[in-house]
C-alpha positions, 0 to 999 in steps of 0.5 A, a space after each residue: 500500500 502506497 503511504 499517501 497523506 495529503 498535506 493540509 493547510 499546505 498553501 498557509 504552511 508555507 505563508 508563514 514557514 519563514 522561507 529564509 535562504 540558507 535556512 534548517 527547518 525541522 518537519 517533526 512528523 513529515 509522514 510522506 513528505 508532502 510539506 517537506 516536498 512543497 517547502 523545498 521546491 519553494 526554498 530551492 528558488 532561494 538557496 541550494 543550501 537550505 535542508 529539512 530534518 525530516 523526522 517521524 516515529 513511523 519506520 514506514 513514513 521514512 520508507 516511503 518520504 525517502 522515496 517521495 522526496 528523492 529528488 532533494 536527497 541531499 537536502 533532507 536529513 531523515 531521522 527514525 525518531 519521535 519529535 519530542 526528542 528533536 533537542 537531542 537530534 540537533 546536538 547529535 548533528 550539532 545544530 544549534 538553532 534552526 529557521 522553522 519547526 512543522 508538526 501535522 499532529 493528524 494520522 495519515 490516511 495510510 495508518 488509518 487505510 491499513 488494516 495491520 496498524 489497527 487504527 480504524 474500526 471499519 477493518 478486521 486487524 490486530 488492535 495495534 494503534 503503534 505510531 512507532 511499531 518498536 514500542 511494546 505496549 499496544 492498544 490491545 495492551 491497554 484494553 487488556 490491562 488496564 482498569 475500568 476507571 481508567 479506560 473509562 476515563 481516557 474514553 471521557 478525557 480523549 474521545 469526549 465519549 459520555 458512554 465512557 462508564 458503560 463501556 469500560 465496563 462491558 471491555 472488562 466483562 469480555 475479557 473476563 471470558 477472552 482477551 481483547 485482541 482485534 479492532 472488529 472484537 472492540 468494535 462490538 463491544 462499543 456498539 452492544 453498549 449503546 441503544 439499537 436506536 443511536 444509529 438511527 439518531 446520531 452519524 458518527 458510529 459509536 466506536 469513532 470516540 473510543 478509538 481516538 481515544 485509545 490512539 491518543 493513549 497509545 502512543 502518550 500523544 498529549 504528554 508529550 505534545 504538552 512537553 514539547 512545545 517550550 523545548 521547540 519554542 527555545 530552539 529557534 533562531 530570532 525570527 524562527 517560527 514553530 508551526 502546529 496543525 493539530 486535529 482536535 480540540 484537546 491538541 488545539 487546546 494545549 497548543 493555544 494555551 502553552 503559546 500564550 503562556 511562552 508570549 506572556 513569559 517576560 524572560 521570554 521573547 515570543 509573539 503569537 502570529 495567530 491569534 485565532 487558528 487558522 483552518 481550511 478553507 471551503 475549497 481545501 474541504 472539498 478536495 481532502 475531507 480530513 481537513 476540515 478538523 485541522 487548525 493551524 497555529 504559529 508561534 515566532 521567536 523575536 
């Protein structure tokens, strides 16, 4: 399968990426390479000498945007790694400041379209849900292990789920019987918790909020977005501007407030370039669905 994420936000991602010549820019989650491409194809009018880090924990992103960006193999670095380690990336390569820092936080439509990574609910696969196959605990791990309030609570807390309650309970009662190993098993126990008539009231299918959830769980995606934004902010060059596109409100949330808290910090030296985030427009909507969700917000060091 061939791994396919469309960029979104693609034309206001390069309106605001400071297109300096010469410049470093990290693509902390670069997928397919679908930002990292059109930046460079943009940089290359200005400078031969600008290069992009391209870092993602998916082994088989770095496969795949290897490929796609062959044509600027000499100036992009690719790092099998978690963003959240990026200081640690840059001193190994000894970098000390970079011009621009990007984080798509949306799961590409490989992960969600392969059925092996167990990402969606609509496919019979392993529960998996591993951005980064390397670690050890996996969505199936966490069904099976964890306690009642605490799945409870991640449905409530991640998905948003007001069913959380009933739900975790029911997990628990079937894996009393068997352990929780596929999407499909989960799936069914998701939808036996709710009444026959919720399909017929509401669109979104009973699961949808259950899984977010366990993705987000999974892969500890908030924490170490929460840790990660002040680590990046101080690794820009005056002028350098980190850029997160996040996909739902609890991204959206921890980004707004932790930019607002480094513009209000006096000893630091940072202004919010979006007030309000940006999102796509109607015609990007209507090309890549996906995209409605997604919300842009910048931070540049001055």
């Amino acid at each position: 399968m061939e791994f396919k994420h469309q960029p979104v936000l693609l034309k206001e991602v390069l309106e605001y990426l400071p297109l300096k010549k010469d410049g470093i820019f990290v693509d902390g989650t670069l997928g397919g390479g679908g930002h990292s491409e059109a930046l460079l194809r943009e940089l290359k009018v200005k400078s031969q000498k600008s290069k992009v880090i391209g870092i993602d924990q998916d082994l088989e992103a770095i496969f795949a945007a290897k490929e796609n960006l062959s044509d600027f193999k000499d100036r992009v670095d690719f790092v099998h790694d978690n963003y959240s380690n990026l200081p640690e990336i840059l001193k190994s390569k000894s970098i000390d400041k970079v011009d621009g820092i990007l984080l798509d936080l949306g799961v590409s439509s490989y992960q969600l379209d392969n059925k092996d990574r167990g990402f969606s609910f609509l496919a019979d696969a392993p529960l998996d849900m591993r951005m980064n196959q390397s670690e050890t605990e996996s969505a199936a791990d966490i069904i099976n292990n964890y306690t009642e309030e605490d799945l409870a609570g991640i449905f409530y807390d991640y998905g948003g789920e007001r069913n959380s309650r009933k739900i975790a309970k029911n997990i628990v009662l079937a894996r009393k019987e068997k352990r929780i190993e596929t999407t499909t098993e989960l799936t069914k126990i998701v939808e036996q918790s709710f009444p026959a008539s919720y399909k017929n009231k509401y669109k979104i299918h009973p699961a949808t909020r259950v899984f977010q959830a366990l993705r987000i769980e999974t892969n500890n995606e908030l924490n170490i977005l929460k840790e990660f934004i002040p680590k990046a902010a101080d690794l820009l060059t005056s002028g350098g501007r980190l850029l997160i596109i996040s996909f739902h409100s609890l991204e959206d949330g921890i980004v707004k407030h932790a930019f607002r808290d480094l513009e209000n910090n006096p000893q630091d030296k940072y202004k919010v370039l979006t007030k309000k985030p940006i999102t796509a427009t109607e015609d990007e909507i209507r090309q890549n669905p996906r995209s409605r969700s997604a919300k842009l917000r910048v931070l540049e060091r001055i």
